[in-house]
C-alpha positions, 0 to 999 in steps of 0.5 A: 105755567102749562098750558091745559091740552085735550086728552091726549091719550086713554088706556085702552083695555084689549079684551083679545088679551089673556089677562089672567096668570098663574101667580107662581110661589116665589123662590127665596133665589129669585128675590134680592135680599140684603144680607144685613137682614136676619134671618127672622126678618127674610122669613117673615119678608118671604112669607109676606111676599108670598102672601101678596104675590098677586100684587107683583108682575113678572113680566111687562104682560103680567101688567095689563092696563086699566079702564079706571082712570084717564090721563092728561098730559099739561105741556109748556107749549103746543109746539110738538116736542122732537128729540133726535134719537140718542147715539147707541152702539150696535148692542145697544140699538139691538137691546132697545129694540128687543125692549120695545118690541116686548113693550109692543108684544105686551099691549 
């Protein structure tokens, strides 16, 4: 059904970037824990959290990118795809434009 297009884009690695962060220990306020779970079972869900806190980024920085793999993207055509923007309340407008520009800030 696709049609097979060129790579379209990699992802990049910038080395300018500082990737390394301080994995801070997690806060038992900071995590969203049913209240259904006993209390057994929330320690041994903190414990294993922390134990793999490497493994959970905090912010969109914390994520960084990869040199591992490269992406294809399959389209049904080669007609560009064009959408009108979304209609958005002033607050809204503000809130996407703040996400994209941590988005821009992170790499």
């Amino acid at each position: 059904r696709g049609v097979k297009v060129q790579l379209v884009n990699r992802i990049a690695f910038s080395p300018a970037h500082d990737t390394t962060f301080e994995h801070k220990n997690l806060n038992e306020d900071e995590i969203n824990i049913s209240s259904e779970i006993d209390k057994q079972q929330r320690l041994r869900l903190i414990e294993v959290l922390q134990k793999f806190k490497h493994c959970f980024a905090s912010s969109l920085k914390e994520l960084g990118s990869t040199l591992v793999t490269e992406m294809n993207i399959e389209l049904n055509s080669k007609k560009p795809v064009v959408y009108r923007p979304y209609r958005l309340s002033h607050k809204e407008r503000e809130h996407v434009r703040d996400m994209v520009t941590e988005m821009l800030d992170a790499g």
